[in-house]
C-alpha positions as CSV (number, residue, x, y, z in Angstrom):
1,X,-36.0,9.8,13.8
2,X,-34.5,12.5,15.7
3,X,-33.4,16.1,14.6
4,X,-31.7,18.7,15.6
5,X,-31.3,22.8,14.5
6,X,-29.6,26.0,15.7
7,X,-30.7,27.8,12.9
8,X,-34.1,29.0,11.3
9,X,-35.6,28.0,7.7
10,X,-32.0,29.9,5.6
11,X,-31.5,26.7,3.7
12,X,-34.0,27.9,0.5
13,X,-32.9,31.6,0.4
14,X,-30.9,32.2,-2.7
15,X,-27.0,32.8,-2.6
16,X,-25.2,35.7,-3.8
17,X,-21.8,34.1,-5.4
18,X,-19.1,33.5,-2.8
19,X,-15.6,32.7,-2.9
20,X,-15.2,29.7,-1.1
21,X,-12.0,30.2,0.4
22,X,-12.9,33.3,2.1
23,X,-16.2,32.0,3.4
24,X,-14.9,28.5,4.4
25,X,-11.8,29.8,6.2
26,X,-13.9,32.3,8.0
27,X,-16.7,29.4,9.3
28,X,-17.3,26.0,10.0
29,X,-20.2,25.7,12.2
30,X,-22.9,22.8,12.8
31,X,-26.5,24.2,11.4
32,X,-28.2,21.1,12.0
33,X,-27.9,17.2,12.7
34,X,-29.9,14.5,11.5
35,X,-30.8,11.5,13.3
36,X,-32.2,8.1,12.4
37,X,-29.3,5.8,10.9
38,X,-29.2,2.6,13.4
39,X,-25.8,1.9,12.6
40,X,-22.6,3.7,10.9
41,X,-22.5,5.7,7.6
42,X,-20.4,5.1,4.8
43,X,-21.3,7.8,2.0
44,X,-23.3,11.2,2.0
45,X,-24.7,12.6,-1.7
46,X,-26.3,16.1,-2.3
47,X,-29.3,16.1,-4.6
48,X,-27.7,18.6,-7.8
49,X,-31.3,21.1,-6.7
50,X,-30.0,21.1,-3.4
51,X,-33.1,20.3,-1.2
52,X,-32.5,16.8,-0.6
53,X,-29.8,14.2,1.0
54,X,-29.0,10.5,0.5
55,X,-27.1,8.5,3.1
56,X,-26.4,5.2,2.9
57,X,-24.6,3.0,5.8
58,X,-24.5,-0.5,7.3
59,X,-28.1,-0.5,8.7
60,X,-28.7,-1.7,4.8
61,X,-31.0,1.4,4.0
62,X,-31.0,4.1,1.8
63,X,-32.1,7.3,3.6
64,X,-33.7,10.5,2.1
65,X,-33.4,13.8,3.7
66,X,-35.4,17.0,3.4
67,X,-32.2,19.2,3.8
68,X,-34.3,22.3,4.8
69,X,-36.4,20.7,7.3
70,X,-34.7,18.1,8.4
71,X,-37.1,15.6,8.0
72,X,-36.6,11.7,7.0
73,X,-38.4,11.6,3.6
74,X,-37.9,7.8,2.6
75,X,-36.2,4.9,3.6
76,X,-35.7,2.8,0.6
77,X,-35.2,-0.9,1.4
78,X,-33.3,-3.1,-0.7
79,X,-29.6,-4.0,-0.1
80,X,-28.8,-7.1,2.3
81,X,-25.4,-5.4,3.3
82,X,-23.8,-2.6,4.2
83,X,-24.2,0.3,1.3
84,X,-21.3,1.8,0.5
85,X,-21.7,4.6,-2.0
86,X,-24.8,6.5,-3.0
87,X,-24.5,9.1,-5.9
88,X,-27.1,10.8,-7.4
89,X,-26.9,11.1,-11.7
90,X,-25.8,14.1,-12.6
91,X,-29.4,15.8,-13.6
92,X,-30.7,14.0,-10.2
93,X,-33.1,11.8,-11.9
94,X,-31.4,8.8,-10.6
95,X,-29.6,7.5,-7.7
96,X,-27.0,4.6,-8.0
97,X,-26.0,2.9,-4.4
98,X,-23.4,0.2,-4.8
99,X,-23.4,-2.6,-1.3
100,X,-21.7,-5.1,-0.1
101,X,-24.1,-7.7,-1.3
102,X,-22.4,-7.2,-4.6
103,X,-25.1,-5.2,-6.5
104,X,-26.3,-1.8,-7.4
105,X,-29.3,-0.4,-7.3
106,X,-30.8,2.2,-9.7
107,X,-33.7,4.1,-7.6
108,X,-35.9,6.6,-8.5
109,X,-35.4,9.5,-6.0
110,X,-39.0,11.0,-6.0
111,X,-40.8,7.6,-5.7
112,X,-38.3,5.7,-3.9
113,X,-39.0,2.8,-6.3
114,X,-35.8,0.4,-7.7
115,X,-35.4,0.8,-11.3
116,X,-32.7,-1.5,-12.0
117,X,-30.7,-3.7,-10.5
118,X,-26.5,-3.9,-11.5
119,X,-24.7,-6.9,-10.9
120,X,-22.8,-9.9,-12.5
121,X,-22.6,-13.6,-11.7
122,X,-18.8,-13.3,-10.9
123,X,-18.7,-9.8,-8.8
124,X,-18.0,-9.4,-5.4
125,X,-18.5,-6.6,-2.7
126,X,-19.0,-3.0,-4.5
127,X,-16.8,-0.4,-3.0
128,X,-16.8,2.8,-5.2
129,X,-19.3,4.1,-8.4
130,X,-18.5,7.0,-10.5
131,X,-21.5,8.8,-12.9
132,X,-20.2,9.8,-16.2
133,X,-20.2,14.1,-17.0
134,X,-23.4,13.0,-18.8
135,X,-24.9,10.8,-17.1
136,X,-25.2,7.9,-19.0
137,X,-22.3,5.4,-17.8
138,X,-21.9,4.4,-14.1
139,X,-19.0,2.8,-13.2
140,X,-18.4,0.5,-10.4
141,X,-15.0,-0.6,-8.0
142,X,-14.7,-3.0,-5.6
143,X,-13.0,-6.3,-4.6
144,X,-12.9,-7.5,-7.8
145,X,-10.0,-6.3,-10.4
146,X,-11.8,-4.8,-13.0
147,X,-13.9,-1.5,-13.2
148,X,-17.2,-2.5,-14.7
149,X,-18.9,0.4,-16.8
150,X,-23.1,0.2,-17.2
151,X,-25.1,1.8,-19.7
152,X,-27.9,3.0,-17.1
153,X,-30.7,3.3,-19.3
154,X,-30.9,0.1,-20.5
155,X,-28.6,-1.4,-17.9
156,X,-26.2,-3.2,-20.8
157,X,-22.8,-3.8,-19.7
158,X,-20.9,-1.9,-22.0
159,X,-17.2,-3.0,-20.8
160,X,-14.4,-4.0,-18.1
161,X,-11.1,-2.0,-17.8
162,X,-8.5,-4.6,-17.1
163,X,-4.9,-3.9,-16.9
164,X,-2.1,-5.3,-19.0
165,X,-0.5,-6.6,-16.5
166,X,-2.4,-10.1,-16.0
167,X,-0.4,-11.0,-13.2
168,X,-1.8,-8.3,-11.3
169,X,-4.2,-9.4,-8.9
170,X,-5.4,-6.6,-7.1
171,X,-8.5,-4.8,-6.3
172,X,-9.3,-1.8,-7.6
173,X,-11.3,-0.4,-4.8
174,X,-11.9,3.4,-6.0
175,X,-12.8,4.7,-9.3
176,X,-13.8,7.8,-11.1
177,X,-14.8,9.6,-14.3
178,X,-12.6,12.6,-15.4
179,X,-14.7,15.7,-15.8
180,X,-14.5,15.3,-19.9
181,X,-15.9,11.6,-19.5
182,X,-13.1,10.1,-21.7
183,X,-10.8,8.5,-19.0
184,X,-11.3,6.5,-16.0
185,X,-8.7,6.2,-13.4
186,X,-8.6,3.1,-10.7
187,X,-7.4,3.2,-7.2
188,X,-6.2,-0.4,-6.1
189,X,-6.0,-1.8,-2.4
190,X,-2.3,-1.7,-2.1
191,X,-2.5,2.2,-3.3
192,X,-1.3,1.6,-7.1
193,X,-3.1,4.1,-9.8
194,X,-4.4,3.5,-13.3
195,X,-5.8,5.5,-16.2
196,X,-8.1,4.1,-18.7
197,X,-9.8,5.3,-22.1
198,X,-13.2,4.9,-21.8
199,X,-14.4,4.6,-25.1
200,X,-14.2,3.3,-27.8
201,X,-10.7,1.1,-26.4
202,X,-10.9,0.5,-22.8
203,X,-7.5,0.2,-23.0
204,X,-4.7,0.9,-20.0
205,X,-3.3,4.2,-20.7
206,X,-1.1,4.7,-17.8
207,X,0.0,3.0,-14.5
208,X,1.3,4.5,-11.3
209,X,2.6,3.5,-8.0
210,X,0.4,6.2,-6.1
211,X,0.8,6.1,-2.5
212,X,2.5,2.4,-2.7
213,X,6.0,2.2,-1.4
214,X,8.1,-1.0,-2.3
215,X,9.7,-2.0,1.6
216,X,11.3,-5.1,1.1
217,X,11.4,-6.1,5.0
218,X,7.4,-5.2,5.0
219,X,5.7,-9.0,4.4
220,X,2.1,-7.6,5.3
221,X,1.7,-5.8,2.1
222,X,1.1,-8.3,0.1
223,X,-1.8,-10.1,2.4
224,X,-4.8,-9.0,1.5
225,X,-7.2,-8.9,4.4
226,X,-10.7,-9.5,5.7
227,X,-12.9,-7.9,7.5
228,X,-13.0,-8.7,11.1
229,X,-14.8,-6.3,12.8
230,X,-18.4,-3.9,12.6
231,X,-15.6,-1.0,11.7
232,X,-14.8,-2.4,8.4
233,X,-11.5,-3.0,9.9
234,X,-9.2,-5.3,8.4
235,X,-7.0,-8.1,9.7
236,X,-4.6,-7.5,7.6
237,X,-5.1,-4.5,5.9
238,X,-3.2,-2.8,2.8
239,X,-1.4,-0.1,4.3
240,X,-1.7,2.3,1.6
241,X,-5.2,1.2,0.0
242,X,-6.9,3.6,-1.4
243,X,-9.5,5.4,-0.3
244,X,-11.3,8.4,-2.0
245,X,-10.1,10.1,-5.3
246,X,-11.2,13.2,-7.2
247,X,-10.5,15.5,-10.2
248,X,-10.0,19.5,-10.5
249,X,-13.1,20.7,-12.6
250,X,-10.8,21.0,-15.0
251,X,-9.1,17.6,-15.2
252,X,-5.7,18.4,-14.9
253,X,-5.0,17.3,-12.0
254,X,-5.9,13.8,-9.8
255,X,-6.4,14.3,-6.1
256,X,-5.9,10.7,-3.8
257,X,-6.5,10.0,-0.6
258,X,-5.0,6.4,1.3
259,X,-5.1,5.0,4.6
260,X,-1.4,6.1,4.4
261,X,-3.2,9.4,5.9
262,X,-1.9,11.6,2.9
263,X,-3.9,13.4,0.1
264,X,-1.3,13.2,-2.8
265,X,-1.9,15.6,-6.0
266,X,-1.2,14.1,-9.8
267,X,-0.8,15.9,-12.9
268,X,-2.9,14.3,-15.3
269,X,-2.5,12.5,-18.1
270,X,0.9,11.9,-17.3
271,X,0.8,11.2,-13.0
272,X,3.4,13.4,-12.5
273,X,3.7,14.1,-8.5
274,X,2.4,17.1,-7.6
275,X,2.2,17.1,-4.4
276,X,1.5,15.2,-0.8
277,X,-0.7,16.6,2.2
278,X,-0.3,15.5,5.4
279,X,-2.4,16.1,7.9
280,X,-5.0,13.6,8.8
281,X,-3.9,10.9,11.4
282,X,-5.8,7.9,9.8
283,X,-7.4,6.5,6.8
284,X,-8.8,9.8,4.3
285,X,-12.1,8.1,3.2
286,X,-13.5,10.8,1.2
287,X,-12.7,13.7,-1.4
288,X,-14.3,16.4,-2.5
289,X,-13.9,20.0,-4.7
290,X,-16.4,23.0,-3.6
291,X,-18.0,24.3,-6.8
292,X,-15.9,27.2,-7.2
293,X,-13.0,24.7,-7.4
294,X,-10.9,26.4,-5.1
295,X,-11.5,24.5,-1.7
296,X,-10.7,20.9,-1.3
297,X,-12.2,19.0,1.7
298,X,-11.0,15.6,3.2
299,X,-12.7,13.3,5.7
300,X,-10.9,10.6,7.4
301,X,-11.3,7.6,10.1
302,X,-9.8,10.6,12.6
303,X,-12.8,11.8,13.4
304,X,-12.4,15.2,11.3
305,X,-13.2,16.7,7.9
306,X,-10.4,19.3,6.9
307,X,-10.6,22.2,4.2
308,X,-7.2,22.8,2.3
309,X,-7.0,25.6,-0.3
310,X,-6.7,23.2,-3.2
311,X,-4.2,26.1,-4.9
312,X,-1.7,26.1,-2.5
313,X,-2.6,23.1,0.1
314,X,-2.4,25.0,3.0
315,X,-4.6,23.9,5.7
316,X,-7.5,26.2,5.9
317,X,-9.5,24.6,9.1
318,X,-10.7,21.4,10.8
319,X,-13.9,20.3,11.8
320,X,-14.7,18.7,14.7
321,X,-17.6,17.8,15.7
322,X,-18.3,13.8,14.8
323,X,-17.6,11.5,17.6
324,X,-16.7,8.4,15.1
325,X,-15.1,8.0,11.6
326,X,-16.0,10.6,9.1
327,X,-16.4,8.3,5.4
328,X,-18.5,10.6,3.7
329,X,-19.0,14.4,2.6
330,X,-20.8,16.3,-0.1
331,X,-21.3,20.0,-0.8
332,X,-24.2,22.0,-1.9
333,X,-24.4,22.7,-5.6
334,X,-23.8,26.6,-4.2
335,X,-20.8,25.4,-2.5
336,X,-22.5,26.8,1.1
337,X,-23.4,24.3,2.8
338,X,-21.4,20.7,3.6
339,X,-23.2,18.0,4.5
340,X,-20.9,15.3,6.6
341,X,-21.7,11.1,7.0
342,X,-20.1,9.8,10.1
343,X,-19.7,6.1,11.7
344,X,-20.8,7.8,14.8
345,X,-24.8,7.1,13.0
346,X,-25.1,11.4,12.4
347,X,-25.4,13.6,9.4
348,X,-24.3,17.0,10.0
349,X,-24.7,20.1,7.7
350,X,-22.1,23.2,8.1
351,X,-21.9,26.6,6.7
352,X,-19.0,28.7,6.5
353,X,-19.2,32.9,7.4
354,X,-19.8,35.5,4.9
355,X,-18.5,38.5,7.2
């Protein structure tokens, strides 16, 4: 495990508030990499106390990070496949990684021990989890056309969100919890968007065409690919499949990211179009709000992570720095540091300038 840092021990000193799009349009510099992934990353989580990273990738391990230090805390061994998504539970108790080997795993960040293991006889690859506001409901997207919702205590499987339309083969690769916890929406893998009631119904509330575009001369859209390569790549792949999805804080408004290469902005409940971004040159893997909810940042097969001000969705500032496809990025719960997951087998962390 190798390690890397330009700057002394500033990771634990406490942060005066900052407004995020001053202090990420000003910055955008590499504090430290970590080393010690044998093969590409697909998804980066920040501990909610800040002092610790989990990356997961297709080496098949679940890696902890001491975010001040640097140093490799665990390995946790337990998938066959590549992991796809790790996301730590809301109080941080808990981490959920969702693989290829069609489970998920419940781990116990401080001991590294499995707590429970997710899966049903008839799922396939898992692509995308979501963690209830509270905590209490994990949900789970993949190559399958349901979204699957757990009760992670006890590990009962409360319910699957189907759509009405039974004809509807689909995938729903991408899924996530509004910020009340009452609605669901699923991304498919031809770019189509649906919103769910949680509980008590389950029921379709809403259906969208998202960043799918009806071209009558265009055949390939409607063969669903494989995977052909170490890349993830795809035969055939969707053109518009979706690939990372996020709320506002407040839940008005659904932010989506396709291989399409645009971000497009929903009003929520009702998916009016917002708005499209364009920016990125390939697939936008990942999505994510800065605390302050006033910065968006997008990662994307292009190599770069861009920050937008989320108000206007003007292009604050591109980083480069990853020599391989960026799938995964998280903030710090203070919104000053970004930690970064990249094919290329790094983790970076980046700060932004105060002055």
């Amino acid at each position: 495990m190798d390690y890397e840092s330009h700057t002394p021990n500033t990771l634990a000193e406490p942060v005066a508030s900052l407004d995020m799009l001053d202090y990420w349009g000003k910055g955008g510099r590499v504090v430290k990499t970590f080393r010690g992934h044998s093969h590409g990353l697909w998804s980066i989580a920040y501990s909610p106390d800040g002092t610790t990273l989990a990356t997961g990738g297709a080496d098949q391990y679940v890696r902890l990070w001491d975010i001040e230090t640097g140093r490799l805390l665990k390995s946790l061994r337990g998938h066959t496949q590549d992991i796809r998504q790790v996301v730590f539970s809301p109080d941080g108790q808990m981490l959920a990684t969702g693989s290829d080997d069609r489970t998920i795993r419940l781990w116990d960040p401080q001991t590294g021990e499995t707590t429970r293991l997710l899966f049903t006889r008839y799922d396939h690859a898992v692509a995308s989890l979501s963690f209830s506001p509270d905590g209490l409901m994990l949900a789970r997207a993949g190559q399958n056309k349901d979204i699957k919702i757990w009760e992670v205590t006890t590990g009962t499987d409360l319910m699957s969100l189907l759509g009405k339309d039974q004809f509807d083969m689909h995938w729903t690769v991408c899924t996530a919890f509004s910020p009340d916890g009452l609605h669901l929406v699923g991304g498919s893998d031809i770019g189509k968007l649906k919103l769910y009631e949680v509980l008590p119904s389950g029921e379709e509330i809403a259906v969208h065409n998202g960043h799918w575009r009806d071209e009558a001369d265009d055949e390939e859209t409607e063969s669903r690919g494989f995977y052909v390569d170490e890349h993830g790549g795809f035969q055939k792949p969707m053109e518009y499949w979706i690939g990372a999805m996020t709320f506002t804080p407040d839940g008005k408004v659904l932010i989506t990211g396709s291989r399409d290469t645009t971000i497009k902005f929903f009003e929520m409940p009702s998916f009016r179009d917002m708005r499209t971004l364009r920016g990125h040159t390939e697939w936008v893997r990942c999505l994510i709000i800065s605390p302050d909810g006033k910065v968006l940042v997008s990662s994307s097969d292009d190599h770069t992570i861009k920050l937008w001000n989320l108000e206007t969705g003007r292009l604050l500032k591109t980083l480069t720095g990853h020599s391989g496809p960026v799938r995964g990025v998280a903030f710090s719960p203070d919104g000053r540091f970004l930690a970064s997951a990249s094919w290329d087998r790094t983790i970076k962390l980046w700060e932004g300038e105060e002055h």
